[in-house]
Structure formats: C-alpha cells, structure tokens
MARMAR-275173 format. One record per residue (C-alpha): residue in three letters; z, x, y. Coordinates in nm, 3 decimals. Example, Ala and Ser with C-alpha at 12.3 -4.5 7.8 and 13.67 -1.06 7.14 Angstrom:
residues 2
resn / Z / X / Y
ALA / 0.780 / 1.230 / -0.450
SER / 0.714 / 1.367 / -0.106
***
This chain:
residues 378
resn / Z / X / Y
UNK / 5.935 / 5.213 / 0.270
UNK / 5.682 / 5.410 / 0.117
UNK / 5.449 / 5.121 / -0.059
UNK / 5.507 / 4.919 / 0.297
UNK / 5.357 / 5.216 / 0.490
UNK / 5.060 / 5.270 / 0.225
UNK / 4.989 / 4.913 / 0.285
UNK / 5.010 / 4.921 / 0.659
UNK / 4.817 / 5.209 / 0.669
UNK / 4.494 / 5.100 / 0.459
UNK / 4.427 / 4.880 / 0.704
UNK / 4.429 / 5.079 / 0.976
UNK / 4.201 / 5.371 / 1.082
UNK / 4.471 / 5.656 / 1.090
UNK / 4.778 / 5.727 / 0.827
UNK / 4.994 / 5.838 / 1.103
UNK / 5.146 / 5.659 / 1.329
UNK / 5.372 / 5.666 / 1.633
UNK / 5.736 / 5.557 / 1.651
UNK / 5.753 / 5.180 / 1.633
UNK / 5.383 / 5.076 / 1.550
UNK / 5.454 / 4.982 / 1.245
UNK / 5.714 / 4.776 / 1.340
UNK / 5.469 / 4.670 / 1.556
UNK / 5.216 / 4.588 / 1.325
UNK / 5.441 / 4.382 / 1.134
UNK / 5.526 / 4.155 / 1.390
UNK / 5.208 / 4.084 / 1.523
UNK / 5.080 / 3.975 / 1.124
UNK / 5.412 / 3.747 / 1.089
UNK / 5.283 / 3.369 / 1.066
UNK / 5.500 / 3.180 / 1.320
UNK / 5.277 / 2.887 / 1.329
UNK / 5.560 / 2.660 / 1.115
UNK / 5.855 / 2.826 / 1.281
UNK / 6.052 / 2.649 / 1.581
UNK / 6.133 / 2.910 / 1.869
UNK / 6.370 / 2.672 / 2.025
UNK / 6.691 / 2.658 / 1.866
UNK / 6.930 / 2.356 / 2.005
UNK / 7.301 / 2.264 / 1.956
UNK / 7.498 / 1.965 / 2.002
UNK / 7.446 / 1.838 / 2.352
UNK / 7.160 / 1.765 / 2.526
UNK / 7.149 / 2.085 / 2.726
UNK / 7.168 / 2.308 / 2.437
UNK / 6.834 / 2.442 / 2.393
UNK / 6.697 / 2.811 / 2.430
UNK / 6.397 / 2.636 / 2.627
UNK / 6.610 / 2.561 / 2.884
UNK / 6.796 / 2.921 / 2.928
UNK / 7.088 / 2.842 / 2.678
UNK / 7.204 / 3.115 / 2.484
UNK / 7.351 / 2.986 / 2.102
UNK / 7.518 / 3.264 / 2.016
UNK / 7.698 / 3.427 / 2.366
UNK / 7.877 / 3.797 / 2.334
UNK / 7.824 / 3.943 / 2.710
UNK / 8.000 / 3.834 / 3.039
UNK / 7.634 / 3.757 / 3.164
UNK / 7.503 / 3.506 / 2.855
UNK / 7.875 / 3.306 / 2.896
UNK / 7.845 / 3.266 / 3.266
UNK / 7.490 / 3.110 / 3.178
UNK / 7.579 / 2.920 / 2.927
UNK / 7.932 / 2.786 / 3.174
UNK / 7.691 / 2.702 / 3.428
UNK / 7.421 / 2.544 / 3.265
UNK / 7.606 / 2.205 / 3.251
UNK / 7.661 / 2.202 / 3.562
UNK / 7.298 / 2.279 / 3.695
UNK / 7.184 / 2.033 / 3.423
UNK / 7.364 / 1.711 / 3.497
UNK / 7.262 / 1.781 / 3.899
UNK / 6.907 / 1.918 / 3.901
UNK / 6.789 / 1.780 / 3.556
UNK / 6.704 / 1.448 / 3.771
UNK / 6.460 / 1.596 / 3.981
UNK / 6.324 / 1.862 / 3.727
UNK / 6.275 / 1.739 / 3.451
UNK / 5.976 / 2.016 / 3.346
UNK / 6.124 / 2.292 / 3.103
UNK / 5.920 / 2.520 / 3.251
UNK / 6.042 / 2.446 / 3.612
UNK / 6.424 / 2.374 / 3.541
UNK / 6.408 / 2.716 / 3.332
UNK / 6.271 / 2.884 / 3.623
UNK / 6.511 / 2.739 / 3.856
UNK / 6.819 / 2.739 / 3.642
UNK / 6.779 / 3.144 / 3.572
UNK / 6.726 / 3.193 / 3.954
UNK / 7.021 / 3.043 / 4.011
UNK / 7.214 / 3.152 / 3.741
UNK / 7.102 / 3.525 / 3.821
UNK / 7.202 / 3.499 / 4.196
UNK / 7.552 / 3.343 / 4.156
UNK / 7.652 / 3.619 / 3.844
UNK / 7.575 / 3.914 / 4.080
UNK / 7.756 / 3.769 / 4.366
UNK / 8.022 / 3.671 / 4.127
UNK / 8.042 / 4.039 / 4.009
UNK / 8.101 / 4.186 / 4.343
UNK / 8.321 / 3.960 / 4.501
UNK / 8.549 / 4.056 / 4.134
UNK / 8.488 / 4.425 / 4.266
UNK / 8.625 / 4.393 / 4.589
UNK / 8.932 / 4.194 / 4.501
UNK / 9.028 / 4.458 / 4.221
UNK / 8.979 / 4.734 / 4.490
UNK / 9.191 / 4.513 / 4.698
UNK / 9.436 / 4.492 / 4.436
UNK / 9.437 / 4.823 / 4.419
UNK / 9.523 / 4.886 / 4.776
UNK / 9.790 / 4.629 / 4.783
UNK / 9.921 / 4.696 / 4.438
UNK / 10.228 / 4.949 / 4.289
UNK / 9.992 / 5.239 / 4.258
UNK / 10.156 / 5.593 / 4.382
UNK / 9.883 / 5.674 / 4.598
UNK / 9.817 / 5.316 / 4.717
UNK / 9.942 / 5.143 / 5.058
UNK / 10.156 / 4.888 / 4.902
UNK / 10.379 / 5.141 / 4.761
UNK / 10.479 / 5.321 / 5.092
UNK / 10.515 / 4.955 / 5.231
UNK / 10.794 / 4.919 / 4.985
UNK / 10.953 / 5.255 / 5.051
UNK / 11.275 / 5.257 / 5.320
UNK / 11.135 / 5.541 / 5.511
UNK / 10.840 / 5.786 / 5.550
UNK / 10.806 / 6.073 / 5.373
UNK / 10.651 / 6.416 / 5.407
UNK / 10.328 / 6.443 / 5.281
UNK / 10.287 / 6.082 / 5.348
UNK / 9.999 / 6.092 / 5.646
UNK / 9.732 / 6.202 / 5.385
UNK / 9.754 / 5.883 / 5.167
UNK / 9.802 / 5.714 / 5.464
UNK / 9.455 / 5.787 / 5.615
UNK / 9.290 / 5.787 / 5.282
UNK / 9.400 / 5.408 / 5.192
UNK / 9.289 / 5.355 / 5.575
UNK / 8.952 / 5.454 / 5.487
UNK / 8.931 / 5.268 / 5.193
UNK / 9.033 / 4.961 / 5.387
UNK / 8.758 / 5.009 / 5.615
UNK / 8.496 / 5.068 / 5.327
UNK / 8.635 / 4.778 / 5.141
UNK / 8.606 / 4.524 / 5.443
UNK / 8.267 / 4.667 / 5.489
UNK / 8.161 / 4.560 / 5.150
UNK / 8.345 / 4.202 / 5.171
UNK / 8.116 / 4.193 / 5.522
UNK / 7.799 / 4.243 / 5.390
UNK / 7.885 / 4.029 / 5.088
UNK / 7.983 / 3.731 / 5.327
UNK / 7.686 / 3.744 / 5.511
UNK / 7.489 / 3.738 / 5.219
UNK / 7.615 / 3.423 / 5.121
UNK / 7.639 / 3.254 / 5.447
UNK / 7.256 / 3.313 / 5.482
UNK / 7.166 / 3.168 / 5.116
UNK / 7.399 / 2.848 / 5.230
UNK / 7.206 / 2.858 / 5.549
UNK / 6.876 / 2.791 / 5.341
UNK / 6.956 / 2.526 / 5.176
UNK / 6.967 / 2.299 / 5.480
UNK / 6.708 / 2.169 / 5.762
UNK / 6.695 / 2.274 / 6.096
UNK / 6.978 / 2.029 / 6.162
UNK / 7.211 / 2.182 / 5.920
UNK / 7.340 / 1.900 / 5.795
UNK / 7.078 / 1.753 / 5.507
UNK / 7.041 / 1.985 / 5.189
UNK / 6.611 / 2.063 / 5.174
UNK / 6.696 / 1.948 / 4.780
UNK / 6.871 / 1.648 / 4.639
UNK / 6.977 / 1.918 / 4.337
UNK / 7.141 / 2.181 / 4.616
UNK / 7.472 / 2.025 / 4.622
UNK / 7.585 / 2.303 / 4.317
UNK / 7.476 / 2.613 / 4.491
UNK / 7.613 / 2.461 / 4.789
UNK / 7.977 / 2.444 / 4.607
UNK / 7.959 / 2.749 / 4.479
UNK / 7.870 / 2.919 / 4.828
UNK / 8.168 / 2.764 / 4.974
UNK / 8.391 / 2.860 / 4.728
UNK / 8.263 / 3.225 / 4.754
UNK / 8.267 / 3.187 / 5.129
UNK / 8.668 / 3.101 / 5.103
UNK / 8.703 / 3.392 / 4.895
UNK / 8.555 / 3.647 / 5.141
UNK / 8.784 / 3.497 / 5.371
UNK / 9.078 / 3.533 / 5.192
UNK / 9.051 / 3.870 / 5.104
UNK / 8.924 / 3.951 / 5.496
UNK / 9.292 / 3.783 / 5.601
UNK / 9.477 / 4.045 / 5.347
UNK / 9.307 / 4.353 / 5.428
UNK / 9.303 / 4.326 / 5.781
UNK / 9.683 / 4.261 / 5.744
UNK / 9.750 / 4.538 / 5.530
UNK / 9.531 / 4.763 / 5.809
UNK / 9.766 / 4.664 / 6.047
UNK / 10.049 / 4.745 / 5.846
UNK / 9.893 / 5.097 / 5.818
UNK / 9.845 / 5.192 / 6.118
UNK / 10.233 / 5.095 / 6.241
UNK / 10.300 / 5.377 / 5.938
UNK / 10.024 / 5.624 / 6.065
UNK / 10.230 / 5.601 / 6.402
UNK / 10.569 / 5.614 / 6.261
UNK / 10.397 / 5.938 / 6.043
UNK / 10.333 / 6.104 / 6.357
UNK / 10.645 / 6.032 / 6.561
UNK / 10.798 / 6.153 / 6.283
UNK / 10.637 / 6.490 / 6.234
UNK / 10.495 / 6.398 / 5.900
UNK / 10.132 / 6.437 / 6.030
UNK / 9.991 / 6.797 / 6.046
UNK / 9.893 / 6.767 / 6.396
UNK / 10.203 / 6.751 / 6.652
UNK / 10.187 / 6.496 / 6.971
UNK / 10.305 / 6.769 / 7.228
UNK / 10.035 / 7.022 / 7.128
UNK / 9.701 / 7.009 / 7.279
UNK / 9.377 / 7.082 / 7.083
UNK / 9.307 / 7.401 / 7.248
UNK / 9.608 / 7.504 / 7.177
UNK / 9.572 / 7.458 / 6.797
UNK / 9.203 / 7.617 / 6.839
UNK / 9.392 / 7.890 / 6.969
UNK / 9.633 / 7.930 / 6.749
UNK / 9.379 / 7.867 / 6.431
UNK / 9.184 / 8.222 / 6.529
UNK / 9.492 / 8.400 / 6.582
UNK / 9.577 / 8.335 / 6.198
UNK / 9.220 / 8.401 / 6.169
UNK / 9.196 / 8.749 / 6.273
UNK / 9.591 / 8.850 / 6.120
UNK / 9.420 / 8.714 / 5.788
UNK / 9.082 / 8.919 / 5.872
UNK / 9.294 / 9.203 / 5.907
UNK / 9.493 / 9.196 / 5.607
UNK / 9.206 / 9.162 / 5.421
UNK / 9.023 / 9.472 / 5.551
UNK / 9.352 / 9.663 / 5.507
UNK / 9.394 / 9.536 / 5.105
UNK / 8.984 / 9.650 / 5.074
UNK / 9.034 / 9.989 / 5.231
UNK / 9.338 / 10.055 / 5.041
UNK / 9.206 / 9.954 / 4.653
UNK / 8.856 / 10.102 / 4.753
UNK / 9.032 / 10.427 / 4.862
UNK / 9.240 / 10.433 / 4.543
UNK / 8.899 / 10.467 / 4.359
UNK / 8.757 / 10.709 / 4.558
UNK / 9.023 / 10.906 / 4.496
UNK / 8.995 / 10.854 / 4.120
UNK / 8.627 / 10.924 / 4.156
UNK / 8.646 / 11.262 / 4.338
UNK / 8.969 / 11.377 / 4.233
UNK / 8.962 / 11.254 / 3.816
UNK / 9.252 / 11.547 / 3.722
UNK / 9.528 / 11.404 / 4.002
UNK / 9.814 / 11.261 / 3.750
UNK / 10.002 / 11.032 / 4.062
UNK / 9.682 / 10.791 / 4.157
UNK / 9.870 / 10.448 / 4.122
UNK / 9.728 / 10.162 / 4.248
UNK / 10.025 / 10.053 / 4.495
UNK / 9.981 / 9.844 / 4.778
UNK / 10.176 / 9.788 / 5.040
UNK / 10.078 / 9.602 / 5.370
UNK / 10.335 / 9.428 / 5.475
UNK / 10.399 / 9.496 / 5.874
UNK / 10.049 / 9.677 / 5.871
UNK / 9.877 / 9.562 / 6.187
UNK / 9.581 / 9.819 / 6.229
UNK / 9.429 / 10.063 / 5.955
UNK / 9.622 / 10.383 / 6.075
UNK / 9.884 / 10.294 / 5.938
UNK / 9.751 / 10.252 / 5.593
UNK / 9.954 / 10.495 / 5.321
UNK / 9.767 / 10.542 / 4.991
UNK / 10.152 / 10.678 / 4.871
UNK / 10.014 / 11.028 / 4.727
UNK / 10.090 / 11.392 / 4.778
UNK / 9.898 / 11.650 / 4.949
UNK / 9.583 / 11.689 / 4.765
UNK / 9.388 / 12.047 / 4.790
UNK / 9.057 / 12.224 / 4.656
UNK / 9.199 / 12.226 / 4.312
UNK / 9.201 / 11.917 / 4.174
UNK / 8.890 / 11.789 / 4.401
UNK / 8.571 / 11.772 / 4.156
UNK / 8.292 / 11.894 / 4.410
UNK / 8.010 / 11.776 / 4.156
UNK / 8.137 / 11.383 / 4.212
UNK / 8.182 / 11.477 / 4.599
UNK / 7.815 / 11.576 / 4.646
UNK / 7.687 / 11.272 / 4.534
UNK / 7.859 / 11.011 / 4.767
UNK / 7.664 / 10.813 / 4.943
UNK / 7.694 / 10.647 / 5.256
UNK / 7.790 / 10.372 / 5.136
UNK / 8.136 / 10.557 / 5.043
UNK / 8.176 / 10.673 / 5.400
UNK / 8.408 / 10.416 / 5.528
UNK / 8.643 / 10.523 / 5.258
UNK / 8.618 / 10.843 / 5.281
UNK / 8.711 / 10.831 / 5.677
UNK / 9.003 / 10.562 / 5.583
UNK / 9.155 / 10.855 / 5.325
UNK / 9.070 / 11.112 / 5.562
UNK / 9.209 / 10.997 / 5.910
UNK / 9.489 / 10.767 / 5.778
UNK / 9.846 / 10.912 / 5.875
UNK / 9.932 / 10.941 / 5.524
UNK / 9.860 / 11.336 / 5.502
UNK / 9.661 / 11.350 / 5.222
UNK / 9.398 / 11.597 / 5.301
UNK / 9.475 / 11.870 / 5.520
UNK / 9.230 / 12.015 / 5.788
UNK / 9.070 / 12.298 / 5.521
UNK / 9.020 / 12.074 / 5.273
UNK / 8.833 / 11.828 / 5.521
UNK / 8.612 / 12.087 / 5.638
UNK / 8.510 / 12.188 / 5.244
UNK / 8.429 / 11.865 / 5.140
UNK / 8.243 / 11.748 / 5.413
UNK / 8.013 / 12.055 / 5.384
UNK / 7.945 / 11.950 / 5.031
UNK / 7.771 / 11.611 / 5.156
UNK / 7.403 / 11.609 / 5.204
UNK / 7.296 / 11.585 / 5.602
UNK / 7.211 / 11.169 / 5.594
UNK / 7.575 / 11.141 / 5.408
UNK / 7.733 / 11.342 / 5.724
UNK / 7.554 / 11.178 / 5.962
UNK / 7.664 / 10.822 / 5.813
UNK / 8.041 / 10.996 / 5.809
UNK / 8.046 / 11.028 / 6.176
UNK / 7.899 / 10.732 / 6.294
UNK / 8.184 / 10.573 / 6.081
UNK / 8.435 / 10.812 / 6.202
UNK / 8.338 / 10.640 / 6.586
UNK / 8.353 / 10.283 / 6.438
UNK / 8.732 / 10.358 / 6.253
UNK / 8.883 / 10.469 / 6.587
UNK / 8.723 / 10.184 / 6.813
UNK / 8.775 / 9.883 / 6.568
UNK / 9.138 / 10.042 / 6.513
UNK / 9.221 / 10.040 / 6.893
UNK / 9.080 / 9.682 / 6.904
UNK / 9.267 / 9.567 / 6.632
UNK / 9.572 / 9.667 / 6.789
UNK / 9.528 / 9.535 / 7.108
UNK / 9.429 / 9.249 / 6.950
UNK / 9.749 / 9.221 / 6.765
UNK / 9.999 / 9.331 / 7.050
UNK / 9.818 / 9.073 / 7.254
UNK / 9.910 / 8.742 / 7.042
UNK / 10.266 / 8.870 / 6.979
UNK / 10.302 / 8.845 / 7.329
UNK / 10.156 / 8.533 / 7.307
UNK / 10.406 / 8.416 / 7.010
UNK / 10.710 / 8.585 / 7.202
UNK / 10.600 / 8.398 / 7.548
UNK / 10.563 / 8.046 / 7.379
UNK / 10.897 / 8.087 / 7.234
UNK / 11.070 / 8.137 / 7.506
UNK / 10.904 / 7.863 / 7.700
UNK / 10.980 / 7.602 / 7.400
UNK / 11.364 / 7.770 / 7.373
UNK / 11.381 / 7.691 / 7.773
UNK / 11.254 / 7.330 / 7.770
***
C-alpha cells in the first residue's frame, strides 16, 4: 500500500490526499480500451446493454431480469435501438416494481387485519361473544381499515390513470403497438385493488355490527343513556375531588417538614398520612402532640420566608391542636414584617378556599345522592 501511494503520489502535486482519490486515480489510468462492458448470457435478451442483470441478489434486479422477456419479445419489434429499448425497458421496469411493492404492502396489512393476530379484527370475529375491553381494538382495527382502503384508493387511481395513457381519445387503440404488456400488468393490478377493496369493506362492516353490539353491551366506555354534558359534568367533579386530594397530600408532607425544620429536637415527627374522607383542609391532622416554646428552634423560625407561609397557616389553623394560642403569638413575632404580612394574606386565602372547597364538595354529593335515587326509581 505504501509503494502504490509513493507512486500515485509522484505524479501528483500534493502527497496527501482525500478519502477515495486514490481509488480514484486508479480508475481513471485503467486501460479499458480492449475490455467488453457488456457481458451477455445465453439468450438473446441477456445483455447488460439492454438492462439485464447476470448475476441477480435483490428483489429489485430479479423482477428486472423476470420482466425483461417479456418487454423484449413485445417491444423489441418496434425498438430495436439499445439505447431506446434500455430507456424504455427501465421506465417500465421501475414503474411496475414500485407499484408491485405497495400493492404487497397493503395486502400484508390486510392480512394482518383479517388474520389470527390478538389485537386484530379477525380474531374477535371468531370469538362467541364480546368481551370487556374489546371496544378499544375494535376502533383501532376500524381506523386501520379506513387508512388501509385509503392507501388501496390512491394506489388504484394511480394505475387506472397510467392505463388511461396508453390509449387515444377513443379508449380503445393502445398509442403503441408495444403497450399491450403494461396494459396486462395494469389490469392485473387493477383486479387486485379490487379484490382487496371487496374484503376490507366487508370486514368494516363486520366491525361496526361489533362496535354496536360493544356498546349495547356496556363494553364501550361511554354509556347510551348518558348525555355528554352529563359526562362533562361528571369529568370536573372527579376533577376537583382529585384537585383536592392533592392539595391535602402537599399540605400535609410540606407541613411534616416544616415541622422538622423549625422544631429539629421533636422525637414523634413521622411522616403519616392519612386523607381518606378528608374533604376540605381543616380537617387535616399532622398526628403529633402539643408542641410548645421548648423544642421550637427560633433561629430556623426567623428565617422563613413567605414562601413557607401557607404551611405555616395549614399547621397553625388545622384542628389538630398542635400549637396553642401562646405559642402562635411567639413565633409569629419572630418573623420579619414582609413574612407577617405574607402570613395574613394567606391566613384570608386558607379560610375562603376552605369554605369553597366544602361547599363545593357538599354540593356534588348531593348531586351523587340525587342521581341515585332517580336511577334506583326508574
């Protein structure tokens, strides 16, 4: 390698060179002048001149090489340049491959739809009866029906318009004696599209009987009786109960550390949480004892911020008893001005989001208790 690139490189103005010139270099100073570029076989379309591959390993080179024969014994006739049958034969060849490859596409997808596959259509066909959980696949094979008709569509059209081509105005003389193979081919392609247009609209059909029998049933998430205000409805009831919970589980972990923070001696600071049957934040209970001056660290205390405020109200006005009225008063004189100022306006904001939240709550267990009682009397 090293004598071949000394060589190269004297004569050549530079003894570097990029990746692949001298591969480059080599080529271009190879004599071909007594070498044949065509290489032929055994019959009389055989030759690379004419699009033949001799040694085939891809899908793409043996569909050539299947078709050429064809093409050849039809068009040879009228074109009997290399140059032009080349021309006309890879054309060809190139259109009907990628048309073959999709119309392959769609009937595997179809396949698939219509096959044994646990999520497909064909299996629930098979079953005796619906079952739960069965609406889902239901509508997701529906949707792939759609796509996969859409796609057989566009692919019919596609051919129908190449077909079209080939004739006159009349539509019934081919422009070119040498059409007659495209021609076949577009029919048989045609046929296809048909075919597999007949047995997904049928298996559509059969879908939709089990998207009603899914929802007669019950096995659909949506129920037939209920409107859809009423599920709007009953979505931001869960909403807020879920809001709630969630701003009851904060206030209670952030309150544990608090505690931690201002009182680091207290022995009984567990982390236990308990909200079941909590519907406002009064009735929040951090589960600890009384807690006095003692075991408060007023260093830690003077610098909360008011940030910390809406934990510190949550410990301070939740009926759990922790702090009692003295204690209150000390610490909150330890807090800078802005600190007590941002403690208050909390304060307000704990007492009217707490009435709120219980209205709130009172109000759609009435609504619960009220739509059970019309649903027990119908």
């Amino acid at each position: 390698m090293i004598l071949i690139l000394s060589d190269y490189c004297s004569q050549c103005s530079s003894n570097i060179h990029q990746r692949g010139a001298l591969a480059r270099h080599i080529l271009k100073n190879v004599d071909r002048s007594n070498t044949n570029a065509n290489l032929t076989g055994g019959n009389v379309w055989e030759n690379t001149a004419l699009g033949w591959f001799p040694h085939p390993k891809g899908k793409r080179c043996m569909f050539f090489n299947n078709l050429l024969p064809n093409l050849y014994n039809s068009a040879w006739t009228y074109l009997p340049n290399v140059t032009t049958f080349r021309k006309y034969f890879l054309t060809e060849g190139s259109r009907q491959y990628n048309l073959i490859r999709k119309i392959e596409t769609i009937e595997e997808r179809c396949a698939y739809i219509c096959g044994d596959n646990p999520s497909s259509i064909g299996d629930l066909l098979k079953g005796s009866f619906v079952r739960p959980g069965d609406g889902s696949r239901i509508k997701f094979n529906i949707t792939n029906i759609d796509k996969c008709i859409e796609d057989c569509s566009e692919l019919l059209n596609k051919t129908k318009s190449d077909d079209l081509n080939l004739f006159n105005e009349n539509g019934r003389t081919l422009k070119k004696q040498y059409s007659d193979e495209p021609h076949l081919f577009n029919r048989n392609l045609i046929s296809r599209c048909d075919n597999i247009h007949k047995k997904l609209n049928d298996m559509k059909e059969k879908a939709a009987k089990l998207m009603n029998k899914s929802v007669l049933f019950g096995q659909d998430s949506k129920k037939p009786e209920r409107s859809v205000q009423g599920y709007e409805t009953k979505k931001q009831r869960h909403s807020r109960r879920k809001a709630l919970k969630r701003k009851i589980e904060r206030r209670i972990q952030n309150g544990h550390l608090l505690i931690k923070n201002i009182c680091p001696n207290l022995n009984n600071c567990k982390n236990r949480y308990f909200i079941k049957g909590m519907t406002s934040l009064h009735q929040i209970n951090f589960h600890l004892s009384d807690i006095d001056m003692t075991t408060v660290d007023v260093h830690q205390v003077e610098r909360l911020k008011s940030v910390d405020m809406t934990n510190l109200v949550a410990l301070f006005e939740c009926n759990s008893g922790i702090f009692n009225h003295h204690t209150k008063c000390l610490l909150l004189e330890q807090l800078q001005d802005k600190v007590q100022d941002a403690y208050w306006q909390e304060y307000d904001n704990f007492y009217e989001v707490n009435d709120g939240s219980i209205n709130v709550v009172e109000e759609s267990v009435d609504t619960d208790q009220n739509t059970s009682e019309t649903s027990d009397s119908d």
